[in-house]
ROZA-226817 format. One record per atom (N, C-alpha, C): x, y, z. Coordinates in steps of 0.05 Angstrom, whole numbers, plus 5000, padded with zeros to 4 digits. Example, Ala and Ser with C-alpha at 12.3 -4.5 7.8 and 13.67 -1.06 7.14 Angstrom:
BEGIN
526448865156/524649105156/526449345156/525749555142/527349795143/525850015157/
! end
This chain:
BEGIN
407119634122/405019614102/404819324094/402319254100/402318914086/402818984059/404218734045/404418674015/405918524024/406218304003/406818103992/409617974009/410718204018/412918144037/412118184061/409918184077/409218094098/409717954120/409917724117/410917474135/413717454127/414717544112/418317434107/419417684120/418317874113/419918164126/420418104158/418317984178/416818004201/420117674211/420417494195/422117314204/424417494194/425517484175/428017594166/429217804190/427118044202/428418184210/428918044241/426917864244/428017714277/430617614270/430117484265/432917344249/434917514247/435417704238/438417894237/438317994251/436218074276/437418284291/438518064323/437617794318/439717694336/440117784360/437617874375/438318024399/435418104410/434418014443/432118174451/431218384446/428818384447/427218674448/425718734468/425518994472/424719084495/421819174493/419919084513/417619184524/417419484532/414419624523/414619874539/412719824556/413019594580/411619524601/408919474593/409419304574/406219104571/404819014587/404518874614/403018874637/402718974644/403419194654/402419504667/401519664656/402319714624/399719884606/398119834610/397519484608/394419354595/393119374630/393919344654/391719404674/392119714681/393619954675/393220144676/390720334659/391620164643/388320244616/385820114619/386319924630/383319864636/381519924663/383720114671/382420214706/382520524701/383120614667/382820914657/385621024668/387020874683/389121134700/392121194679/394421264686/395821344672/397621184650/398621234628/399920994621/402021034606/405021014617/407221054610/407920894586/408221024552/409021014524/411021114518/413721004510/415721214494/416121344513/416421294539/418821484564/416821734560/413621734556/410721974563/410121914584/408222024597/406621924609/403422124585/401021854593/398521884577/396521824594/394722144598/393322064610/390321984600/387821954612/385321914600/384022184594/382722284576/380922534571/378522534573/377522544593/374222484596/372922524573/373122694561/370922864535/371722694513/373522554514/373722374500/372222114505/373321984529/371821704533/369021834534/368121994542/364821974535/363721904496/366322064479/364222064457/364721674450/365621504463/365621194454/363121084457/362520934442/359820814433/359220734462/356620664476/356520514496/357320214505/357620134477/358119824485/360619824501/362720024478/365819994493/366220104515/363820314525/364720464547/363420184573/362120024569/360819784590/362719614589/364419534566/365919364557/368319444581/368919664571/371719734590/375019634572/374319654539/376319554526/375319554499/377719494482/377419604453/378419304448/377719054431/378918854418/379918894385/382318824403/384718964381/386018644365/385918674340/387518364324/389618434319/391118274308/394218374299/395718134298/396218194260/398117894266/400417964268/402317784285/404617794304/405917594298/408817644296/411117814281/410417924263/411518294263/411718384235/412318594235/415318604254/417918844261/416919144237/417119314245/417419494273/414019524290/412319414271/409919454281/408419304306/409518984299/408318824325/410218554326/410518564343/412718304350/412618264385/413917984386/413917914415/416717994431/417118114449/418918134468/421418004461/421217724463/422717584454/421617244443/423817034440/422616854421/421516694450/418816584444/418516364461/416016594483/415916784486/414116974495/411417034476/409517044501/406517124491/407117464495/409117594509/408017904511/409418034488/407118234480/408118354449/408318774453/410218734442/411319044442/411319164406/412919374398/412219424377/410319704361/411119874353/410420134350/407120064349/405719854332/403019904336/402619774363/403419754372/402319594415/403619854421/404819954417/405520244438/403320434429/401720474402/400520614399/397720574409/396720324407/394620194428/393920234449/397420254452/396420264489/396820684494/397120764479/397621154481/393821234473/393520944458/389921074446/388421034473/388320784479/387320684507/387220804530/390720974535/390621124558/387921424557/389521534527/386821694532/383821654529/383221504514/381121414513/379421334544/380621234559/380321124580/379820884584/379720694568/379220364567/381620264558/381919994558/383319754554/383419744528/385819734504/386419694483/387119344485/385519134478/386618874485/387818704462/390118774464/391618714433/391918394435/391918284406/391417974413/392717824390/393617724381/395217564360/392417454337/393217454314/391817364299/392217374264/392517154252/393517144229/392417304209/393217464191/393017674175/390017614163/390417454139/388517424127/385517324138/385617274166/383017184181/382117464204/384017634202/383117884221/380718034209/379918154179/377818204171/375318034177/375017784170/373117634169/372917584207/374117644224/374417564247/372217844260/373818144247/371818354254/369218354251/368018264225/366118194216/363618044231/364917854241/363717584259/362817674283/364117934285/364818104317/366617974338/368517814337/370117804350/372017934358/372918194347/374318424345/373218644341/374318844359/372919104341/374719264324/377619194321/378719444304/381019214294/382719374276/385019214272/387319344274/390319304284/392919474292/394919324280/394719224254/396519044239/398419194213/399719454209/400519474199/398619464168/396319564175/393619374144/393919664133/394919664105/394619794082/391319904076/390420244082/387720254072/387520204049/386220154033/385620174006/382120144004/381020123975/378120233974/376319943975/378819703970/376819503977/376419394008/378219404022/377819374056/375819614067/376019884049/372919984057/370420024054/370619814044/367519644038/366119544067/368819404083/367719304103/368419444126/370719604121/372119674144/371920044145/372420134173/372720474168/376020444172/377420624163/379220644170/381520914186/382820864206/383421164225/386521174204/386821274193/390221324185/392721424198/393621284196/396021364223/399021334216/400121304186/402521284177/402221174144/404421304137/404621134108/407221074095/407220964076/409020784082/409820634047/412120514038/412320444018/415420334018/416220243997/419020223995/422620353998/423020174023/424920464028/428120264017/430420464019/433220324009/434920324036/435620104042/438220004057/440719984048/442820194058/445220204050/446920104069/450720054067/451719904085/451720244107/452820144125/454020484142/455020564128/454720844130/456721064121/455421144088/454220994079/453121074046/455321014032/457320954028/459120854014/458920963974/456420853967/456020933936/454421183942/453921303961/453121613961/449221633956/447721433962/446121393942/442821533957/442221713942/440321913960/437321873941/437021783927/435021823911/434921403894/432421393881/432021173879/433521183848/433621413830/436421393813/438921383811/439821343843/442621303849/443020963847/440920823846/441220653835/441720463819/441720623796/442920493775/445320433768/445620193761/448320103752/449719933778/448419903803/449019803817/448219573827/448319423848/447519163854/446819203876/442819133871/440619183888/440318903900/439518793915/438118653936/434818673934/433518443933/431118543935/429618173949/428118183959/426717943971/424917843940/425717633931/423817493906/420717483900/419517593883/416717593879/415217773893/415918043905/415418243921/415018483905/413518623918/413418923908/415719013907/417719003924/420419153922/422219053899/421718843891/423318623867/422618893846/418918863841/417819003823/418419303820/419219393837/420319723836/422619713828/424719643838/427319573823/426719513786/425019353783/425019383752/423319663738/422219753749/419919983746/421820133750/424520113754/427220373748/428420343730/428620143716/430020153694/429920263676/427420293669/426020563644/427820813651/427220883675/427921163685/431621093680/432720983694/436020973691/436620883663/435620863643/435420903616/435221153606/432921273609/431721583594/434621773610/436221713639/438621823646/440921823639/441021643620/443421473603/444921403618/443421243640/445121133666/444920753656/446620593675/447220383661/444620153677/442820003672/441619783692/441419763717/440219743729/440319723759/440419383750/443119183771/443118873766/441418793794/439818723787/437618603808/439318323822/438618343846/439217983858/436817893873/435517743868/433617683885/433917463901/433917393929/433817213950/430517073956/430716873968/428516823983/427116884001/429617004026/427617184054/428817474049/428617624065/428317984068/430317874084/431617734098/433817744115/436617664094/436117494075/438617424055/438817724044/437217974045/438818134029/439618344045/438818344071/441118554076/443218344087/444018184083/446118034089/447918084060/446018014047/447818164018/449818394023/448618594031/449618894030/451418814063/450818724078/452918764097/456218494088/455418374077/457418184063/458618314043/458018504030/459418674001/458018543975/456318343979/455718253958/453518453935/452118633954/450518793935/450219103954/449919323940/450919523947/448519663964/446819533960/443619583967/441419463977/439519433989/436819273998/434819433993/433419313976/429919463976/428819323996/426319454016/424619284035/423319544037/421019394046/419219674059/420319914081/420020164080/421220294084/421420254122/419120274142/419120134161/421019954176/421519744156/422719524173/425319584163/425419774146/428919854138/429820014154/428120324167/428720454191/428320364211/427919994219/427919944248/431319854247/431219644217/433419414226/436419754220/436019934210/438220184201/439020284237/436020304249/435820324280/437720094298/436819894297/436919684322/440319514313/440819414279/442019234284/444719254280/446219074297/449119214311/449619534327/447019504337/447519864350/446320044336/445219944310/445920184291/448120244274/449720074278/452820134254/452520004240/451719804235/451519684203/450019734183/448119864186/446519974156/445520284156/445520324143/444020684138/442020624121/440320774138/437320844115/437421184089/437721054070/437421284056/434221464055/434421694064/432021884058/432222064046/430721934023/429722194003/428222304003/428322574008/426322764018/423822813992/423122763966/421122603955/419822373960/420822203974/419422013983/419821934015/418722094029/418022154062/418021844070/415621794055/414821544072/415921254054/417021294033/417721124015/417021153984/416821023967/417020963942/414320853941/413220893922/410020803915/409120763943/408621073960/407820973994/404521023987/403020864008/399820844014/400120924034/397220924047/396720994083/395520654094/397920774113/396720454136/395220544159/393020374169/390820464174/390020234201/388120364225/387520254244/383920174224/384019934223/381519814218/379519814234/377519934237/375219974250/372919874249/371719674257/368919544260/367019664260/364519724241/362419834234/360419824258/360919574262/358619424293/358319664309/360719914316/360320094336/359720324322/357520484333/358220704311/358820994330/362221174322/362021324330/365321234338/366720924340/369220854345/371320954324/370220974297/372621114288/372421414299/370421574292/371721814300/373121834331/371721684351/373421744364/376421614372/377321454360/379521344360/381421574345/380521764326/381521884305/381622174326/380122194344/379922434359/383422384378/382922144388/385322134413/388222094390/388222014374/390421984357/391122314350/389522414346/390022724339/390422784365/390222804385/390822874412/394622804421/394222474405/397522454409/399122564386/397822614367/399422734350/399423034356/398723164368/398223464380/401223444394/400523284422/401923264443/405423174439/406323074419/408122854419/408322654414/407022584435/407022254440/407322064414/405722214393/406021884374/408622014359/409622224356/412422304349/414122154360/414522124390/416021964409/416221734401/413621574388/412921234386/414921204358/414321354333/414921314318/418421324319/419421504332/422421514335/423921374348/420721174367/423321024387/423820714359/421520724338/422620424328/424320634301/424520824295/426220884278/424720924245/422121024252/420021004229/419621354231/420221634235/419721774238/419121814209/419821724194/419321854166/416221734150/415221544171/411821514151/410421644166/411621784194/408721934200/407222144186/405222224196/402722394182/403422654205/402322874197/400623074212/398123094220/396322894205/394322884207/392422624212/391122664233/389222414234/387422474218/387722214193/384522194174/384121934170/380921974159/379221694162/379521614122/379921404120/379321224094/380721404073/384021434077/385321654063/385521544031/385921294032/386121124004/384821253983/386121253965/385121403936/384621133908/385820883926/385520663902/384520423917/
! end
């Protein structure tokens, strides 16, 4: 979910996880999808649905491809293979390329800085956006939006849970981690009321400069906890050291996180008829698996939806 920790989350977690990442065959998706034929996602195979690529606007069906923005780094969603590489992998490029297969065209995912990808759709240089973009009611002004996960503040514990901590009131009285000047800083104080009215003792805040100083915190002993978006906490709980050094706490009240929104594939007005059908083949992989598969291989199973919907935002 973009917010405010955006670009620090996206270095921090390169940075700690200290170790390649793997492609789910980015050159061979992108000319398998653009010749309609099969396209291997998450250890699937995905094929094209005719009745689908018919209902795409005609431009995209002449086009033979969907232009996709996305700003890149910004773990678990879009990142490069490795450092020094143009090829990008990443639960939204795996989902690109699962829309594309059925769809039957070319998803052509492309790098591009956050704050210039709206105004870039606009211009028509893009037709959709796969950036991890938060719906809300002012991006749909300009934008339609397909919803495809949601997402909010999740807690990083060391392995093993050590302080036992299952709920965002197990926090109190302990020593949180949080990245400085962030929504997650701001939630940590938005508990204190509550670990008060519990006659529980302060949650002691520490705030760092990057999203990577604080789970270094918690793996150093220095703080018992990390707030970060819940996402990049079930990748780095996933990927770093194997998986043995941190646990993601899930609290089954908050699925997708703590004050979670819906993150949303941005859709260009220019076509008319691309969101629904983008929203048709996403319900197709969410039928099938497939985006079950995507979500579990980066370790995000907990913001998925059941449901493909358009412009879910309520604020």
């Amino acid at each position: 979910m973009h917010t405010t920790t955006r670009t620090t989350v996206a270095l921090g977690t390169a940075l700690l996880l200290g170790a390649p990442l793997t492609a789910c065959g980015s050159a061979d998706t992108k000319a398998e999808a653009a010749s309609g034929g099969p396209v291997r996602v998450a250890g699937v195979t995905v094929r094209a649905d005719p009745e689908l690529h018919d209902t795409l606007p005609e431009a995209i069906k002449e086009a033979g491809r969907v232009r996709v923005a996305s700003d890149v780094p910004y773990p678990p969603f879009e990142m490069f293979v490795k450092e020094g590489s143009k090829e990008i992998t990443g639960l939204d490029f795996d989902l690109s390329q699962a829309l594309g297969a059925k769809l039957g065209v070319e998803f052509d995912f492309r790098p591009q800085k956050f704050d210039g990808i709206i105004p870039a759709i606009q211009a028509g240089k893009y037709d959709v956006a796969m950036s991890a973009m938060t719906d809300n009611k002012q991006r749909q002004k300009v934008l339609d939006f397909v919803d495809y996960s949601v997402s909010g503040t999740g807690i990083l514990v060391e392995e093993g849970n050590p302080e036992k901590v299952s709920t965002a009131l197990d926090l109190c009285g302990l020593e949180v981690a949080a990245q400085a000047a962030t929504n997650q800083a701001d939630f940590v104080e938005e508990q204190q009321p509550e670990c008060r009215s519990a006659g529980k003792p302060r949650i002691s805040l520490q705030t760092y400069p990057k999203d990577s100083d604080t789970q270094l915190a918690v793996s150093s002993g220095k703080a018992h906890a990390a707030v970060i978006t819940k996402p990049a906490a079930g990748y780095i709980a996933k990927t770093v050291g194997g998986g043995d050094t941190f646990d993601l706490v899930e609290d089954p009240e908050a699925k997708g996180g703590y004050n979670a929104s819906p993150n949303g594939i941005g859709v260009s007005r220019r076509h008319d008829g691309l969101a629904d059908a983008i929203q048709a083949a996403l319900q197709q992989l969410m039928d099938d698996g497939v985006y079950d598969r995507i979500l579990e291989k980066y370790g995000v199973s907990a913001i998925g939806l059941d449901k493909a919907t358009q412009n879910a935002a309520v604020d």
